[in-house]
C-alpha positions as a Markdown table, in Angstrom:
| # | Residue | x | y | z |
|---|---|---|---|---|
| 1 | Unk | 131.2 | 85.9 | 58.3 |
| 2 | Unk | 129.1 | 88.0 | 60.4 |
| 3 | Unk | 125.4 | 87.6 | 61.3 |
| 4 | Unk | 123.5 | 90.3 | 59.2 |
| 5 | Unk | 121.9 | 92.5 | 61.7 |
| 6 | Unk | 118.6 | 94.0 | 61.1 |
| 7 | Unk | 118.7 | 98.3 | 61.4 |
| 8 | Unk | 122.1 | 97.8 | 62.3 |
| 9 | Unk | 122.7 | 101.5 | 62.0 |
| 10 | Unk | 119.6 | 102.8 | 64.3 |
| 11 | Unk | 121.4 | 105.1 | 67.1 |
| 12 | Unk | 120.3 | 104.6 | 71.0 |
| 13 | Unk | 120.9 | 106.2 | 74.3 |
| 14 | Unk | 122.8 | 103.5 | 76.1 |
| 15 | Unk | 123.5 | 104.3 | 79.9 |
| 16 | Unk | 125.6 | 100.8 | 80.6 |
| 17 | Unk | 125.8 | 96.9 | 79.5 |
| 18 | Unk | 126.4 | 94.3 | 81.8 |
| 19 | Unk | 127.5 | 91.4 | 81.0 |
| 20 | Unk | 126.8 | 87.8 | 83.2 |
| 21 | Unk | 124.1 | 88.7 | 85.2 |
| 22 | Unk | 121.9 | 86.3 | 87.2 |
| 23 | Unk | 119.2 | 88.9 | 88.5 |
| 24 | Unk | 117.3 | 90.3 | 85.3 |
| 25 | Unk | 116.1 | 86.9 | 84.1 |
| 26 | Unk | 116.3 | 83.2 | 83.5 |
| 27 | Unk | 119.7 | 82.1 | 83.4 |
| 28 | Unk | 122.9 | 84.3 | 82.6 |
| 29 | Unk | 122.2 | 87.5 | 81.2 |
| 30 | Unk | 123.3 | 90.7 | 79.2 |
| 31 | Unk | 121.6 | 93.6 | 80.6 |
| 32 | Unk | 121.6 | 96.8 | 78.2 |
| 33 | Unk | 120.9 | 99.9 | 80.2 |
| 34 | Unk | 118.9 | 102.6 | 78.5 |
| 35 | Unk | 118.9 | 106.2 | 79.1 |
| 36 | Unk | 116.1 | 108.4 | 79.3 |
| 37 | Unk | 113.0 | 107.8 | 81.1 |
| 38 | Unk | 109.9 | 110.0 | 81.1 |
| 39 | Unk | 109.0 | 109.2 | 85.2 |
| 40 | Unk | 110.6 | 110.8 | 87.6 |
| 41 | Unk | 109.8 | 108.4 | 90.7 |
| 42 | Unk | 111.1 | 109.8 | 94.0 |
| 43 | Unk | 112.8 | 106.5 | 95.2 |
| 44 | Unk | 114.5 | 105.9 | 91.9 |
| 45 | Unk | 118.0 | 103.8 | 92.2 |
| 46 | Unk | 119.6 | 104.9 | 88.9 |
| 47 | Unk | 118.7 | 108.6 | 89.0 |
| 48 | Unk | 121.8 | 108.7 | 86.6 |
| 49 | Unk | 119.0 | 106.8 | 84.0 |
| 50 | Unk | 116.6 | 109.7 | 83.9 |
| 51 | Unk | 118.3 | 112.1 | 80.9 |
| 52 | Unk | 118.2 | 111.5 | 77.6 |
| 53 | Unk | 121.3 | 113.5 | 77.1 |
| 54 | Unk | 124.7 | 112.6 | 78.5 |
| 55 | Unk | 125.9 | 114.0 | 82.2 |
| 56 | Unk | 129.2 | 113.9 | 83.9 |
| 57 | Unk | 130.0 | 114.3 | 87.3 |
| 58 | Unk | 132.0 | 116.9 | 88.8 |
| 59 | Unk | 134.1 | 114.1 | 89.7 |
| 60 | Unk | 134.6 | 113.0 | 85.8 |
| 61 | Unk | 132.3 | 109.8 | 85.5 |
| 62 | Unk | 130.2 | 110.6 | 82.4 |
| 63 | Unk | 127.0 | 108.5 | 81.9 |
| 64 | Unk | 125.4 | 107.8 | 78.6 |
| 65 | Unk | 127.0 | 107.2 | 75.1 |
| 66 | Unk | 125.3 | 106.9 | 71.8 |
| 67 | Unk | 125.9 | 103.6 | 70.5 |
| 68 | Unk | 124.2 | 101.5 | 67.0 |
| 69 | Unk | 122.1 | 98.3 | 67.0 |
| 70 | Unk | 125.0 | 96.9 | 65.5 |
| 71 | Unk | 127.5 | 98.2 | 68.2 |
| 72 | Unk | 125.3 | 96.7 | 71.1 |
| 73 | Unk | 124.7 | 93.5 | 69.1 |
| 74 | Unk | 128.3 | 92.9 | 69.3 |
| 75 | Unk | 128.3 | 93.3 | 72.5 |
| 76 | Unk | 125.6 | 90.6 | 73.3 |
| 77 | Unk | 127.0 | 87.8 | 71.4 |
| 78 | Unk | 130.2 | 87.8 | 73.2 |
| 79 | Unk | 128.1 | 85.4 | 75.6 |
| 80 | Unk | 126.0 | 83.9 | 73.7 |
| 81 | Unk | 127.3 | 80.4 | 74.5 |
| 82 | Unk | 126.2 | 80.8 | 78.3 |
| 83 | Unk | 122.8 | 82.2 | 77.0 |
| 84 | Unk | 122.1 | 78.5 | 75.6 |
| 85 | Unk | 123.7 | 76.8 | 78.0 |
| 86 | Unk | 122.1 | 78.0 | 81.1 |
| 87 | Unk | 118.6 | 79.6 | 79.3 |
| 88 | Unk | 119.5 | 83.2 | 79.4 |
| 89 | Unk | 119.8 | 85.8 | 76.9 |
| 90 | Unk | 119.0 | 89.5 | 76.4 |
| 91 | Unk | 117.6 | 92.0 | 78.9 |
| 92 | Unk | 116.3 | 95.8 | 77.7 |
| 93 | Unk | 116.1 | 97.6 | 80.5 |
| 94 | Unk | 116.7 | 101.7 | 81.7 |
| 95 | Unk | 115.5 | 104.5 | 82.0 |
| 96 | Unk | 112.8 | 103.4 | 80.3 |
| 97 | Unk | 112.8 | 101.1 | 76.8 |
| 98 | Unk | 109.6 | 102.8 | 75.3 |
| 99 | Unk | 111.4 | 105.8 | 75.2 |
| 100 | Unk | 113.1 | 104.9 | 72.3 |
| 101 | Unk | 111.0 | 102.0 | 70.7 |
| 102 | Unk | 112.6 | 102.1 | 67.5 |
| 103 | Unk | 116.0 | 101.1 | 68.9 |
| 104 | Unk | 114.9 | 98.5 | 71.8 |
| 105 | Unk | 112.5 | 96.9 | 69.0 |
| 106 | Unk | 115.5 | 96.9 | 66.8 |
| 107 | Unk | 117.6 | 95.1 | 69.5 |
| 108 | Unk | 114.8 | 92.6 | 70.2 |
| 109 | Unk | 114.3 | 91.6 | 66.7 |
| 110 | Unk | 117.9 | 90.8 | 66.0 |
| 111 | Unk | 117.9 | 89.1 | 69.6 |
| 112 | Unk | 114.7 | 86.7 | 68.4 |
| 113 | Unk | 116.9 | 86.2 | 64.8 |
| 114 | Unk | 120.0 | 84.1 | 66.7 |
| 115 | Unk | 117.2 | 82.7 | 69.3 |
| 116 | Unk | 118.3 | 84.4 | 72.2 |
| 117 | Unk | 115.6 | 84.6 | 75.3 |
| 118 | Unk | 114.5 | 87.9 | 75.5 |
| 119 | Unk | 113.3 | 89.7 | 78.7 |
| 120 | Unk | 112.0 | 93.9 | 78.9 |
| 121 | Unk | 112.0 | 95.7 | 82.3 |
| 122 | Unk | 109.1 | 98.9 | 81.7 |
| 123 | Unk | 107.4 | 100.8 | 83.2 |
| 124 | Unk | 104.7 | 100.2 | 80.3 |
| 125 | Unk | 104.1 | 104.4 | 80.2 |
| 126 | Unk | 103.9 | 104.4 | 76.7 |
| 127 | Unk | 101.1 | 104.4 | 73.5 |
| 128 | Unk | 100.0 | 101.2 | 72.8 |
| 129 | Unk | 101.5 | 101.5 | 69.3 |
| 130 | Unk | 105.2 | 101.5 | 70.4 |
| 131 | Unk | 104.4 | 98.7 | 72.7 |
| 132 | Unk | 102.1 | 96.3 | 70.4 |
| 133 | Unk | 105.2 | 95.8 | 67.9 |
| 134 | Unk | 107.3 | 94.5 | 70.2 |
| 135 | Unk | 105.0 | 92.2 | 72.0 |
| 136 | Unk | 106.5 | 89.2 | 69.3 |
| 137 | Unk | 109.7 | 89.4 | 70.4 |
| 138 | Unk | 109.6 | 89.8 | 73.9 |
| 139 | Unk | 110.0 | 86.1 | 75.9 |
| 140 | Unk | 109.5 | 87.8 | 79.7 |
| 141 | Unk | 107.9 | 91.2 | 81.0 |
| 142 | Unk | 108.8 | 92.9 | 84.3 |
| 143 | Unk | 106.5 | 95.4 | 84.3 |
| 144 | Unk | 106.1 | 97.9 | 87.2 |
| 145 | Unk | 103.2 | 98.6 | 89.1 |
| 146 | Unk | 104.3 | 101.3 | 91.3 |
| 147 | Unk | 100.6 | 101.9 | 92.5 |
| 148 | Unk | 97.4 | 102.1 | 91.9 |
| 149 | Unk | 95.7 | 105.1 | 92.5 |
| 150 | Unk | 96.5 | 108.0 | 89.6 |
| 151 | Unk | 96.9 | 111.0 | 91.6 |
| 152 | Unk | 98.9 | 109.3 | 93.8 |
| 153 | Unk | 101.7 | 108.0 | 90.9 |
| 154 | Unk | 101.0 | 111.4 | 89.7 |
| 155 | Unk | 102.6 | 112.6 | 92.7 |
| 156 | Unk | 105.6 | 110.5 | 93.2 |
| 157 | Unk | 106.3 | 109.5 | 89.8 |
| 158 | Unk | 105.5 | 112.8 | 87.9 |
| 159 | Unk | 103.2 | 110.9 | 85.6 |
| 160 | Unk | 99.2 | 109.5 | 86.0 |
| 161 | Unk | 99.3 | 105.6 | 85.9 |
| 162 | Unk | 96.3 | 105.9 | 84.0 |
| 163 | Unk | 98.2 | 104.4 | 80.4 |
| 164 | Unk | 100.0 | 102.3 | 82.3 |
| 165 | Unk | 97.1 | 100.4 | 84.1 |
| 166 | Unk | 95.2 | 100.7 | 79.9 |
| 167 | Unk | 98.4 | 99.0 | 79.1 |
| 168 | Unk | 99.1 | 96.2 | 81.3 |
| 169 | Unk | 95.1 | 95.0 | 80.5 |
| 170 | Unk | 96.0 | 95.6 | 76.7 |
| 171 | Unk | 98.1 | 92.4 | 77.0 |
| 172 | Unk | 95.2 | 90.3 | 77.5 |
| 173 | Unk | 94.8 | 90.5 | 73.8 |
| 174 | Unk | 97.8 | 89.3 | 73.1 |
| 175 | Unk | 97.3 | 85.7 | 71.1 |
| 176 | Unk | 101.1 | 85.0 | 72.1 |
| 177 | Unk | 102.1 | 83.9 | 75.2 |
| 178 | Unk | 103.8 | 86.6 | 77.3 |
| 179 | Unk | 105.8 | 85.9 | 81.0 |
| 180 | Unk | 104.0 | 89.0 | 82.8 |
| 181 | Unk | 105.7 | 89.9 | 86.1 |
| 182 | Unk | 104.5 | 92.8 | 87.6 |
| 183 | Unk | 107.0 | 94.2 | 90.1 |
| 184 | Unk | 105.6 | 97.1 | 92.7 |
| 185 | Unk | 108.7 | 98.3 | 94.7 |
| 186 | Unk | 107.1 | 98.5 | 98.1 |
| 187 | Unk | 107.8 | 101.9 | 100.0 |
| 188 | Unk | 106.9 | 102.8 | 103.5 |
| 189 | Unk | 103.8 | 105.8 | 104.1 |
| 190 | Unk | 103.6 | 105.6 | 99.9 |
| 191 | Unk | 102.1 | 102.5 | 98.9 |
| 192 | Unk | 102.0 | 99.9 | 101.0 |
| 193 | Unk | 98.6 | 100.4 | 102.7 |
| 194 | Unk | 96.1 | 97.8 | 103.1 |
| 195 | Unk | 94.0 | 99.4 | 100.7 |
| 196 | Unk | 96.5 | 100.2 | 97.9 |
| 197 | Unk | 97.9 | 97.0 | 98.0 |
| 198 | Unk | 94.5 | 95.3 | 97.6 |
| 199 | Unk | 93.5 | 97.7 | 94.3 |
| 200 | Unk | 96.7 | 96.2 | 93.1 |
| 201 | Unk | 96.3 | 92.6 | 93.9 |
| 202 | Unk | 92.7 | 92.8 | 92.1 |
| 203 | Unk | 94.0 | 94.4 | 89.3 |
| 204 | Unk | 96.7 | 92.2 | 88.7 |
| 205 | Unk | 94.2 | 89.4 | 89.2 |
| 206 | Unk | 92.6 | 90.1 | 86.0 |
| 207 | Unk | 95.8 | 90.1 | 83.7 |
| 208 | Unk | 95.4 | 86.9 | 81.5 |
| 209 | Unk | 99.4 | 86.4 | 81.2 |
| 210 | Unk | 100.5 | 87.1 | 85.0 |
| 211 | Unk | 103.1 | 84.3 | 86.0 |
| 212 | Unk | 103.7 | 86.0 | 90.0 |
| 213 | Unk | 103.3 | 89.7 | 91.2 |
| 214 | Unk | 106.7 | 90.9 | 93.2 |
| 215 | Unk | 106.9 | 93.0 | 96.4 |
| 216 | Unk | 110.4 | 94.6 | 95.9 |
| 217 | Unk | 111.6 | 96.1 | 99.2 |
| 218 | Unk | 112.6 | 100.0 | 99.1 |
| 219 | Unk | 116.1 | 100.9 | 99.6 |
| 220 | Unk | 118.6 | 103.7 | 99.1 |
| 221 | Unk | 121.4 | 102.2 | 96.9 |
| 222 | Unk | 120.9 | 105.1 | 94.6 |
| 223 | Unk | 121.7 | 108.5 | 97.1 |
| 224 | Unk | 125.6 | 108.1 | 96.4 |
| 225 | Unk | 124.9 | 108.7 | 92.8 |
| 226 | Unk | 122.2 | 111.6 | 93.4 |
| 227 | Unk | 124.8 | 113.5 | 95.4 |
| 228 | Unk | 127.5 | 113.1 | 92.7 |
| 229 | Unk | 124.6 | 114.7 | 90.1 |
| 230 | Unk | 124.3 | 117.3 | 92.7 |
| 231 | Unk | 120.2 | 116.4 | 92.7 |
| 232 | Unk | 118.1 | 116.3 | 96.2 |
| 233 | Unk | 117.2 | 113.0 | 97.0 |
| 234 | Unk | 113.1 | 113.5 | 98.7 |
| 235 | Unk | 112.5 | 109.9 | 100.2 |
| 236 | Unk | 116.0 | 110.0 | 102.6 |
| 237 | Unk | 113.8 | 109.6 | 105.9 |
| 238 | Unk | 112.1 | 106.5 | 104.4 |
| 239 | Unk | 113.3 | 103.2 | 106.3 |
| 240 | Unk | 113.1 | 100.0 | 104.3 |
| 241 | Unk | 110.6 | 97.6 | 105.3 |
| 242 | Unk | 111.0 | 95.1 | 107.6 |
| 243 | Unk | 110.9 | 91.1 | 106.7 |
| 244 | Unk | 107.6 | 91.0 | 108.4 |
| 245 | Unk | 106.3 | 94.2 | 107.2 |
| 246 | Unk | 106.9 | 92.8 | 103.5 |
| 247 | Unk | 105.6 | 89.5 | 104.7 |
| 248 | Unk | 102.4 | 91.2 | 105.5 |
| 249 | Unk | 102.1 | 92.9 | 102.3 |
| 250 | Unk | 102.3 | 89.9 | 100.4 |
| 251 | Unk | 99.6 | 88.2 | 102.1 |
| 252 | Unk | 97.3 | 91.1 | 101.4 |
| 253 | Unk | 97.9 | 90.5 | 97.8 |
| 254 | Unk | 97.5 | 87.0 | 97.9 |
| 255 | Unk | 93.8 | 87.7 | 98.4 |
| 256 | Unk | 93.8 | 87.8 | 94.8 |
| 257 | Unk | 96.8 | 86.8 | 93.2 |
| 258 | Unk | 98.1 | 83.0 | 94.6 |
| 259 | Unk | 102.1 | 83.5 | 93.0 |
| 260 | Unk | 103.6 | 86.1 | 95.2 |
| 261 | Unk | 106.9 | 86.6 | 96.0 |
């Protein structure tokens, strides 16, 4: 007999599910992909992620389907035997999950209900209100920091940081305890002065739940897919940093924050 599944009939924008992964959390993971994301950060990897609608290549690869809570449920308990055995479980990641905070809350729930570990990667650019019901069922939160400074973000992500900073101190109220991980992907001439590193470190310092802040080098895995889309890609002169340039970074944060990575 099946498990019942709670809004089992809720349609989502799912970009992708990938099963067996050992990057987006404790243990082995499923990683549901969301599509639709209301930042548009210059640097972004999964530019394919960005439209809530679905897109297809010149080439034929089409990205996005609709599917039901019930359809990606499914699709998570096919490993549910290495979730227990090696303390994984359920990731909720995109685009962006407060996008559609019906359907990730609906996933969540039904993930807490069979006792699966549950882990969200946000950007936290959301009202409160769609955040604050989820907060229960969520084990571990990467959230992104991509800077501090609101004109800035503005600039490069298309959005003020403003709600997301509001946000990210929000969780201080929470009575539950929450893994916080803020993750600020560190790009060269955009954020990874002196200065906006140390607004970050302070800020983070103050966050009630933060396990470890992490300095996520810049890269360009993404431009193959931004050329099959036919988009510009605006940060190709960029070089990632260097080993010691992230090294440097890191201490500057540890001013204020002793768990970085």
């Amino acid at each position: 007999m099946e498990q019942q599944i709670y809004d089992k009939d809720r349609e989502g924008m799912v970009l992708r599910i990938e099963r067996s992964s050992i990057h987006d959390g404790s243990g082995f993971r499923t990683v549901v992909f969301l599509k639709g994301c209301p930042l548009r950060c210059q640097w972004c990897s999964t530019p394919e992620s960005q439209s809530f609608m679905p897109e297809t290549t010149a080439g034929g690869v089409t990205y996005g389907t609709r599917m039901t809570v019930g359809q990606v449920m499914r699709e998570i308990r096919k490993d549910s035997l290495f979730y227990f055995i090696s303390s994984g479980g359920l990731t909720l990641s995109g685009g962006e999950i407060l996008a559609q905070p019906e359907f990730s809350l609906a996933l969540l729930k039904n993930a807490k209900l069979e006792c699966f570990h549950t882990a969200v990667e946000t950007s936290f650019f959301a009202p409160w209100q769609k955040i604050q019901p989820m907060l229960p069922y969520i084990d571990t939160a990467y959230v992104d920091l991509k800077m501090f400074d609101p004109q800035r973000h503005k600039k490069y992500c298309g959005v003020s940081n403003e709600q997301i900073l509001k946000n990210l101190e929000l969780t201080n109220l929470s009575e539950r305890k929450l893994h916080l991980i803020v993750r600020t992907p560190l790009i060269p001439g955009v954020n990874d002065s002196e200065e906006e590193l140390s607004h970050i470190g302070r800020f983070c310092a103050g966050l009630r739940h933060l396990d470890h802040v992490e300095l996520l080098p810049y890269h360009k895995l993404g431009t193959a897919t931004y050329e099959k889309l036919k988009r510009p890609y605006l940060l190709g002169h960029v070089d990632t940093p260097s080993p010691a340039h992230m090294e440097t970074c890191r201490e500057i944060v540890k001013q204020y924050v002793h768990n970085v990575r």
